[in-house]
N, C-alpha and C positions, 0 to 999 in steps of 0.2 A: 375327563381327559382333555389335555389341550390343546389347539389345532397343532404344535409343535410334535406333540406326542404324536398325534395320531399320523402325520406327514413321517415321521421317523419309521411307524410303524408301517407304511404303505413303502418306503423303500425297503425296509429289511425284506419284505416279502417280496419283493420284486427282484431284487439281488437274488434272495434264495431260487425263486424261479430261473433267472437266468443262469447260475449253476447249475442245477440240476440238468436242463437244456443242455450248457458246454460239456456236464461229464457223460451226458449218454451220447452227444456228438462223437466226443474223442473213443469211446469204450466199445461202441459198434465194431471198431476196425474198419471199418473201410479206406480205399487207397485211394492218393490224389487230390482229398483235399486238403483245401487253405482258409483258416479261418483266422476272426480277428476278434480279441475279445477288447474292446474299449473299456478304459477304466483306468479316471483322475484321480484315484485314491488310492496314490501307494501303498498304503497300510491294507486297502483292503485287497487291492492287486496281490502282494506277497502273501497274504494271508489264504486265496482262494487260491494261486498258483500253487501253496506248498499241499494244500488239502488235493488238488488233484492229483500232486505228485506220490503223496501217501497212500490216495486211494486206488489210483490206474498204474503206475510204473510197474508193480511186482506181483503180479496177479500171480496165485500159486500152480496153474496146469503150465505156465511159461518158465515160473523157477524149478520145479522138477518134473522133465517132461518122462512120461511114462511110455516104451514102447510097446505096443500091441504085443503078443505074443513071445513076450520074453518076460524070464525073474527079473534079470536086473533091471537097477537104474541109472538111467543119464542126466545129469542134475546141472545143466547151463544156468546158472542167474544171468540171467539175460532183461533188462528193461522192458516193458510195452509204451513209456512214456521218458522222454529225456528231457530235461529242463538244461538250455543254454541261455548262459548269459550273454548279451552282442557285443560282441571283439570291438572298441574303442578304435581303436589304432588300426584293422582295416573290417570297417563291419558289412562283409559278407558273410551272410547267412546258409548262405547255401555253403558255401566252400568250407564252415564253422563243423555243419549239418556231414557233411562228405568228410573233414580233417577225424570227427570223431567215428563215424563208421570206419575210415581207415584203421582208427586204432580198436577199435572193437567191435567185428565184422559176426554178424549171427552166424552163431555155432551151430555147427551141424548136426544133430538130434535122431537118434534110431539108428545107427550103421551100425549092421552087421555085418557076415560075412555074406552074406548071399544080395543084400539093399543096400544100397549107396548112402541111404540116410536121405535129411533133407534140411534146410536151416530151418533157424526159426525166424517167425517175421521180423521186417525192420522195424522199430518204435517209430510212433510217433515223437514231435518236436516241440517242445513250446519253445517260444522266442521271450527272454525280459531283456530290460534294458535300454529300450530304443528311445524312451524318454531321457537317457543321460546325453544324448546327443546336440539336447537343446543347449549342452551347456559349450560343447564342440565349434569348433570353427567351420564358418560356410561350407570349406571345401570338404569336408569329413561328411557334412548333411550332404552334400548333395555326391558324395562317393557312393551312399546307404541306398539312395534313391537309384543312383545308374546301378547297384548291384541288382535291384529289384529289378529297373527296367532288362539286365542281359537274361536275367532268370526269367523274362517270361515267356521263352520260347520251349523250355521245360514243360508249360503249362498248357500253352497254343498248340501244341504238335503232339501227334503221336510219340516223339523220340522216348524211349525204353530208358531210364535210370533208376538206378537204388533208390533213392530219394524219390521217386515219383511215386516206389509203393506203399509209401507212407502218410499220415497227415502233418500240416506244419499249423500251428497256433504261434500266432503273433500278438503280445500285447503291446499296447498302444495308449496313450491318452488322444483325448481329440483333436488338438493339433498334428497332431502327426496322422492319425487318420486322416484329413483335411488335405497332408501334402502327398502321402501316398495314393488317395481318389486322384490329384491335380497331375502328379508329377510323374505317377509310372499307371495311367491308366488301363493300359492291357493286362497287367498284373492285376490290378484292381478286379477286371471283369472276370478272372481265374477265380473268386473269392469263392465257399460255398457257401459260409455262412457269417454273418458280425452279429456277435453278443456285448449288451451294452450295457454296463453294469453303473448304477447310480451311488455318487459319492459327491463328496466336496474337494475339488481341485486339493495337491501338495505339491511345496514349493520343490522344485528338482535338486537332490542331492544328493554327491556323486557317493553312495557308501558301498562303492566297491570292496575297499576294506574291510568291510564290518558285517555282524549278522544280520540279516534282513527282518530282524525281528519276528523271528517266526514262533516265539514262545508267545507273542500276545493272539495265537489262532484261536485258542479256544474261544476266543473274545467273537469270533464271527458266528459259532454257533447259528452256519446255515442252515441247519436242517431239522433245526427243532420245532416240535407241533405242541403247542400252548393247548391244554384239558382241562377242564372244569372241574372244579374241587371234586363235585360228585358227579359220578357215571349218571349222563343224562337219561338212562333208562331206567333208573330206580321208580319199585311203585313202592309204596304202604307199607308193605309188608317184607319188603326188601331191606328199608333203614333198619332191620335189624341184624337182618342176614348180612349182610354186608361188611361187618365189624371185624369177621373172623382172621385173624393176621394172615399174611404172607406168609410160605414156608419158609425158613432160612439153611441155609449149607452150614455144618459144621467148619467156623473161622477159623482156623488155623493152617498151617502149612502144608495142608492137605487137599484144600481147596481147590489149588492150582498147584501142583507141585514141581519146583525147579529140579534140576538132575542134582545129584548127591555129592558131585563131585564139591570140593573145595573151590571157589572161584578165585580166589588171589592165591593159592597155588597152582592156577590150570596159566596164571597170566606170566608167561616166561618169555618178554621180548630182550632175550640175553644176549644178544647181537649187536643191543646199542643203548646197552642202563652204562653204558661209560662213554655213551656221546654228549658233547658240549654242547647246552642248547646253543650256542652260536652259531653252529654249524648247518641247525636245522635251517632252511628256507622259509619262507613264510607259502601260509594255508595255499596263495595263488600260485605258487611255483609249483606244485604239483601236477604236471602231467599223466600219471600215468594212472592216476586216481580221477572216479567219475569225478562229474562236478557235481552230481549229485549227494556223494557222499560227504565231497569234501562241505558245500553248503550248510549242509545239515549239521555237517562237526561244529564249523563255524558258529552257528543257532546255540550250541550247547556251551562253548568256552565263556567264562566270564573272568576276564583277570583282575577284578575290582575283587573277589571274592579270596581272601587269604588263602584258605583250606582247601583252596581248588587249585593252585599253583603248582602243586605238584602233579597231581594226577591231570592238567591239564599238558605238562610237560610228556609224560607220557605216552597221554593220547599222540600228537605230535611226532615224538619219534616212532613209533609204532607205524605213522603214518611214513614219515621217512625211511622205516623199512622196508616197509610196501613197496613202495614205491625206486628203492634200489633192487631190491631181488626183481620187479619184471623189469627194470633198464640189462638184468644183469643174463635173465631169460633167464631164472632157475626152475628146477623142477614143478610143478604144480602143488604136491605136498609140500613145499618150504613154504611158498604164498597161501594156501590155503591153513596154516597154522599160525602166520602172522596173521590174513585176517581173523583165525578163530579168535586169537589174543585180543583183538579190538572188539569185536562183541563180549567178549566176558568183561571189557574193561566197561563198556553198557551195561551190560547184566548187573554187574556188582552195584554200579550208581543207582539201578533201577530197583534191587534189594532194596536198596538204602531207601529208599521212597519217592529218588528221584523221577517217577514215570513220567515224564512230559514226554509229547508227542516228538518232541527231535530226540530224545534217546531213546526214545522206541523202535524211531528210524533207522536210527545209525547200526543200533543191534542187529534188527532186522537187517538192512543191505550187508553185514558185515558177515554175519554166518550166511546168510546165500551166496555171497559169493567167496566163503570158504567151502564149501558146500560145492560149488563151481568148478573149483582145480581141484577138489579131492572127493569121489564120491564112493571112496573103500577105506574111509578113515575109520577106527574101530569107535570112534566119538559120532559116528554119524546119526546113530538111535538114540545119542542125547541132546545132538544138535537139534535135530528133527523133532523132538520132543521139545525144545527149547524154543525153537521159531512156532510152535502152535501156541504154547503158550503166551510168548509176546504180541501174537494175532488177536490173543483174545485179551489181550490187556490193553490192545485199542483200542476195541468194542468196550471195553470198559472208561477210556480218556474220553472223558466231558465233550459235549459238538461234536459227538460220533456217530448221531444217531440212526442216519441215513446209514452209513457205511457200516453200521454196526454189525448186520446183517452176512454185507460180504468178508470184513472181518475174522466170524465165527466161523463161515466158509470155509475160508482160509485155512483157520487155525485145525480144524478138523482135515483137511486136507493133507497137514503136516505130520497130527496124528497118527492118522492110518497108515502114510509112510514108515513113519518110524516104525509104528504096530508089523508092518512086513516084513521087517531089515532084524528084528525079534526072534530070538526061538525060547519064547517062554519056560520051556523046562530047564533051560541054560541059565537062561538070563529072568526069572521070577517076579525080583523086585522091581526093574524097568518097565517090563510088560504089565504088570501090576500099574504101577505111577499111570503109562500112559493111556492104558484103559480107562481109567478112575478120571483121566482130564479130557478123553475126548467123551465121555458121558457127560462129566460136568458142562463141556461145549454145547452140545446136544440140547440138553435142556434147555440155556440159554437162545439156542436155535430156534425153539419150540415157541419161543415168544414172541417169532417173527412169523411161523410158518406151520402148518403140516405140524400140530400138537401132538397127534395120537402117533403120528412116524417116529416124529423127533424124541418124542417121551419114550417110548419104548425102544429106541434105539440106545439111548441113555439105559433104562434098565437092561437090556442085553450087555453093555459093557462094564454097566458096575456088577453083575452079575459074573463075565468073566475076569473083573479083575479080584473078585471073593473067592476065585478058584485058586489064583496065586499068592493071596493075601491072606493070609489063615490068623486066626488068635494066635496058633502058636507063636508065630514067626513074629508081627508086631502086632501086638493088641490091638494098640491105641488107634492104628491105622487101619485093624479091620473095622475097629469103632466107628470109625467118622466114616469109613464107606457103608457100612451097612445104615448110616444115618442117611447120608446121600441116600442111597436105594430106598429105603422107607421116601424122602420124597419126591423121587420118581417115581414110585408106584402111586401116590398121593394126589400128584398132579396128571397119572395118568389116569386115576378114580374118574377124574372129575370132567371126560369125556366116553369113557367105555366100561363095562362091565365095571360100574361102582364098590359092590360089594365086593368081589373079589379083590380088586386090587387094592382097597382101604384095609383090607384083613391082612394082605400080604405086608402093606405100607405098619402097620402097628406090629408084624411080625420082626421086619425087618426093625423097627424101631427099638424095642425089647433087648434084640442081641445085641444091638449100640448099645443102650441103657448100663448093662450087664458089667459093663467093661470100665463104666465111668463114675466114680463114688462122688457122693455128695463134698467130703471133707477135700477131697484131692481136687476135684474139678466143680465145683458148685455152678459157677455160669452153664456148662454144655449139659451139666445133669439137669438143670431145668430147664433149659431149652427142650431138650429131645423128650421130657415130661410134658412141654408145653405140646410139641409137635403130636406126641402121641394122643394129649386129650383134643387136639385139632381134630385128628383123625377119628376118633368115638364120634367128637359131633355130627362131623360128615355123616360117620355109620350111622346118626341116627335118625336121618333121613331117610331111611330105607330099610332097617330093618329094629326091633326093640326100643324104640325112642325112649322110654325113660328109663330102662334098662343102661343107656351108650352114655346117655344123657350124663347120669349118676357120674356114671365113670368119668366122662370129662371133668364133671365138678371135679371130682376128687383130684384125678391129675394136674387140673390148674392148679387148684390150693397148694398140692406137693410144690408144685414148679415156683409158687408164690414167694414159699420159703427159700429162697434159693435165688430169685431174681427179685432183689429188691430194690427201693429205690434208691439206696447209697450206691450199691454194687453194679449195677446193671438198669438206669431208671425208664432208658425206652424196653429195655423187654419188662420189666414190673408192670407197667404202661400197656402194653400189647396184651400181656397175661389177664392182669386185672380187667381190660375191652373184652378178652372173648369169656372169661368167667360171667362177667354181664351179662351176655349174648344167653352162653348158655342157661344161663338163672329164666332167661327171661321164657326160653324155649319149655322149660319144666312148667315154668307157672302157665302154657298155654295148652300144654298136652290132655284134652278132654277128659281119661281117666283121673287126674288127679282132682282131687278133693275141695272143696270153698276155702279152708284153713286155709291148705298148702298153697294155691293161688297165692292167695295175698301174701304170706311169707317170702316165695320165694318171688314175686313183684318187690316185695320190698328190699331181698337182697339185692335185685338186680339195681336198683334206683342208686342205693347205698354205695354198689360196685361202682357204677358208671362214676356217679359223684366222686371218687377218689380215683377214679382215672380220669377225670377231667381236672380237677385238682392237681394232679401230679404234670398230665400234659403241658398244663398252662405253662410247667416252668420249664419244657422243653423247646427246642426248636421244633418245627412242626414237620421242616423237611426231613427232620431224623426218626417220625414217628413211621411204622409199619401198616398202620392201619390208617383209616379216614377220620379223622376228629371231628368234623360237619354232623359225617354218619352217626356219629358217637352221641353229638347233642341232641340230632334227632331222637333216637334210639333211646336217651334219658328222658325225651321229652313223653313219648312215648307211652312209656312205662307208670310215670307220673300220671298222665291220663289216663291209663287203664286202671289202674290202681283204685282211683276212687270213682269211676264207672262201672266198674264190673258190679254184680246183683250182689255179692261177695261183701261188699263194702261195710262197713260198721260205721266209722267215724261222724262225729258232726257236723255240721256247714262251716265251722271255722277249719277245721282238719281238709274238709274239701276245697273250699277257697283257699288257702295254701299252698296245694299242689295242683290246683287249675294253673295256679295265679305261675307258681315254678314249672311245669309244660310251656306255659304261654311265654314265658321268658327264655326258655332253653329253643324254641322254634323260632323265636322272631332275633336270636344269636344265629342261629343255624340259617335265617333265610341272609343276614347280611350277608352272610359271608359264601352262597352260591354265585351264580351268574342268572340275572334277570332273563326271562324268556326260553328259561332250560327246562327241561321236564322238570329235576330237582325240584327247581324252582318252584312251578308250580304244586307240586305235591305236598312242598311244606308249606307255602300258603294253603291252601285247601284244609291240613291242618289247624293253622292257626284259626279258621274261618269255623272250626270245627270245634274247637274249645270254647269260642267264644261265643257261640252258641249254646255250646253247655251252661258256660256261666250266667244265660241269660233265663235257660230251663232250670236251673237248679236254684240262683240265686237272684231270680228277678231283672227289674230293669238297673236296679242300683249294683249288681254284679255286671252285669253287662257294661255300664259303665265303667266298672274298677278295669276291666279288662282291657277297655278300649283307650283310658287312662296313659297303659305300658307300650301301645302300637307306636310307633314314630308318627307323626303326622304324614310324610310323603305318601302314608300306606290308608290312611283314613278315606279318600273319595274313591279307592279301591276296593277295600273290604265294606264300607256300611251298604254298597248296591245290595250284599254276596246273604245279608243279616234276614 
């Protein structure tokens, strides 16, 4: 690595710490304060400003507040985080700060008859923009400066405002930090906290017009934690354990399922498909529209792109309806159906593959706050269903990973809404759908937190939604839930009562099976073959081992035919790794016989070899399983093979397969991290064959062996000999 690297690598991590810092700052709530986040890199400024806007603005107990002791619900989309841009022309921030509460004053949440109700909190503020002012004339800079200096009597004094029960964030690059310490120093001392974020100065330019580039966020990937090929706790006898695939969910549109309706026939903004775009305003003449949403629209238009002219025209007037129905103060269902219109105009692009993080947004703020003026819409249990599911499709957008977590939250939170506003015996198929996705959530939950909660919560709900989802009604779809269910009980094995819920997991797997023929679905028939002989090997840890054993075999092999490598070459890959596995696990089971050892040693060596064979020509990040693990694990085998008492072969058959061990462990040690356990254990390893070679084949094998080591490794291993 080169000191360039490594200097790159000690800022990313220092940026990611200072994030993390500003988003528990702002997300406490506390009131009052004022904070500054520094930071000369526009690109990474916009990039970190929209991630908190994505992650803190719409927290779901503030978009539908539930109150105590009543059915119903009151559903304000209401912000906890606002992003303003600084008014050029007179940049008062405060007065920006007060212009937009005046237009959008916290709604009042729980009034009944008998309680007054109460708002909900003011949001929080971020300030961008104040670096455009370099390009401003003196008297404009130093207007910015005496706004700050009259606002800081706000800050000095007890005086009681709206604004005071909120936090303000101010982004800044250094110079202007430099003149707000000089120039409004009281203000200054009001500060709670400066967060200083490391970049490389950008030249200032004014793109008020334009998106702030907020598609290139993923690029920030704050929050990612870099892991070692192999789990640093693997011992010996784990590189083989280790192999057995990931469960996977039945792919298809069952996964996560959208509501049934039609989406470009639910999109009727029939009000103005005969307005002349000339008519429309442009994006910044919208008042009556957050800025947040409107930003966000902005992020997503590209008018360089042909195929997008139309439906960004759309988008547009849609927005222009908006925005005349509240000048015009219509009912709340008129606006709350135009914005529904504008989330399904998201939704549709988001079908289509388009999920980037700004149409995710716009979806999402676009059904909250239809969701806002209408919350007796008979679309509400699809909506609601609909906004969990786009919750969980952040937690699925790349650079999420921190947030992934609250995400899921979310999106589960959305669920159980909808699940209430449900009367299952009415409505079957929805309560159905959205059982089936807040389980699917749940799972995903389970990888964050509280397994055995998370995981059984998921089976509790794919279990109610098998109440309303029967074979009769749709097969296919009780197929792929009862597939799910097998791996919730699968992963729920593999913290509490094992055997039970492995028995139930191959139950559930069975009645998926049943539904799905090899000639019609060949991929998901050997999948759910594949998962079921997963699950026997599990069982054979604990109960009949070569009994379970058997049966895996055999279900791999079925699943083999069927996931091949034309058709399917990462799950052929995954199959053919835990067929290994399991070969290897038979030839070590003490009742079996001297033959069979060696036989089924030698299938598993033969396996591994044609999944490694095959891996090489995949990407590795597409692989399901560990391929280090995997060479280990061949390497392994090869060594037992002609060690075991079992052995027949000659000194050239054994040199051979030393010599093939010695070479699949010293692949496997490159490719760990130096100073990991890993590490060590496959040296120890090689230090262990080589050895052999020297007991079995003299000083002149020892030599052959020490021949294949790399040199950096030779004044390391000859101390070990």
């Amino acid at each position: 690595m080169s000191v360039n690297e490594t200097l790159t690598t000690d800022i990313f991590t220092l940026n990611r710490q200072v994030y993390q810092r500003l988003k528990f700052a702002l997300s406490i709530g506390l009131r009052r304060q004022i904070f500054f986040a520094v930071c000369d890199d526009l690109h990474l400024r916009n990039q970190v400003a929209t991630r908190l806007h994505s992650t803190l603005a719409y927290p779901v107990s503030q978009v539908l507040y539930q109150p105590s002791g009543t059915e119903g619900i009151s559903t304000p989309a209401y912000p906890r985080l606002v992003t303003l841009r600084l008014n050029l022309n007179d940049p008062n921030p405060i007065a920006q700060i007060n212009q937009w509460l005046a237009n959008y004053p916290p709604p009042v949440v729980g009034e009944s008859k008998d309680t007054p109700g109460r708002p909900l909190p003011i949001p929080a503020f971020q300030i961008v923009g104040v670096e455009l002012l370099t390009k401003q004339s003196v008297a404009v800079q130093r207007l910015f400066l005496h706004y700050l200096r009259l606002s800081e009597q706000y800050f000095s004094t007890q005086e009681t405002t709206p604004f005071l029960e909120s936090s303000l964030l101010f982004w800044v690059p250094r110079p202007w930090l430099s003149a707000i310490q000089q120039s409004a120093p009281k203000f200054w001392q009001c500060r709670t906290g400066v967060f200083i974020f490391a970049g490389e100065p950008t030249p200032t330019i004014d793109n008020r017009g334009y998106p702030e580039h907020l598609s290139s966020l993923r690029s920030v990937d704050l929050d990612k934690i870099d892991k070692s090929v192999l789990d640093e706790s693997i011992t010996s006898t784990e590189l083989i354990d280790k192999a057995i695939e990931d469960f996977k969910f039945i792919e298809d549109d069952d996964f996560l399922e959208q509501t049934s309706e039609n989406i470009e026939d639910n999109v009727q903004p029939a009000s103005v498909t005969s307005t002349n775009n000339n008519v429309i305003p442009k994006l910044s003449s919208f008042l009556h529209i957050s800025d947040e949403l409107v930003s966000l629209i902005k992020a997503t238009l590209n008018p360089n792109i042909p195929e997008d002219v139309d439906g960004n025209l759309q988008i547009k007037q849609l927005l222009w309806e908006i925005e005349q129905l509240k000048i015009q103060q219509v009912s709340g269902e008129e606006v709350a159906a135009a914005y529904h219109n504008l989330g399904n105009l998201y939704r549709s692009r988001i079908e289509q593959g388009q999920s980037s993080l700004e149409n995710l947004m716009v979806a999402i703020i676009s059904y909250q706050e239809s969701v806002s003026y209408d919350d007796t819409s008979p679309q509400l249990p699809d909506t609601l269903n609909d906004l969990g599911t786009l919750y969980w499709m952040l937690y699925r957008t790349p650079g999420s990973s921190d947030e992934g977590q609250t995400y899921i939250q979310q999106g589960i939170e959305f669920y159980q809404l909808a699940i209430k506003l449900i009367s299952p015996d009415s409505q079957p198929e929805i309560y159905a759908r959205v059982q089936n996705n807040l389980a699917t959530a749940y799972g995903d939950l389970a990888r964050f937190s509280h397994p055995v909660e998370n995981w059984q919560e998921a089976v509790t709900a794919y279990n109610e939604a098998l109440r309303y989802r029967t074979e009769d009604i749709d097969p296919l779809k009780y197929a792929a839930c009862q597939n799910n269910l097998g791996t919730a009980y699968w992963h729920l094995g593999q913290y509490s009562q094992p055997v039970e819920h492995l028995q139930k997991a191959i139950a559930a797997y069975n009645l998926a099976l049943a539904y799905y023929k090899p000639k019609d679905e060949p991929i998901k028939y050997g999948m759910i073959q594949n998962n079921i002989g997963t699950a026997y090997w599990n069982l054979s840890q604990y109960e009949k081992p070569l009994e379970n054993l058997q049966l895996a075999v055999d279900l791999y092999r079925e699943a083999l035919k069927y996931r091949t490598p034309n058709n399917i070459p990462t799950g052929c890959a995954a199959t053919r790794n835990n067929l290994g596995t399991a070969y290897w696990h038979i030839a070590n089971l003490p009742q079996v016989t001297k033959e069979i050892r060696q036989n089924f040693l030698q299938l598993c060596i033969k396996t591994y070899e044609e999944t490694l064979k095959l891996a090489d020509s995949l990407s590795q990040n597409s692989l399901s399983f560990d391929l280090l693990a995997t060479q280990n694990n061949l390497a392994l085998a090869q060594y037992q093979l002609v060690t075991d008492p079992s052995f027949k072969g000659d000194k050239k058959i054994l040199s051979q397969h030393l010599e093939a061990s010695l070479d699949n462990h010293l692949q496997a040690l490159n490719g760990v991290v130096k100073n990991t356990e890993a590490y060590h254990t496959t040296f120890n390893h090689i230090i262990k064959v080589i050895r052999t070679f020297h007991n079995e084949l003299g000083i002149q094998g020892q030599n052959l062996a020490l021949s294949k080591v790399p040199s950096h490794l030779i004044p390391e291993i000859l101390p070990k000999l």
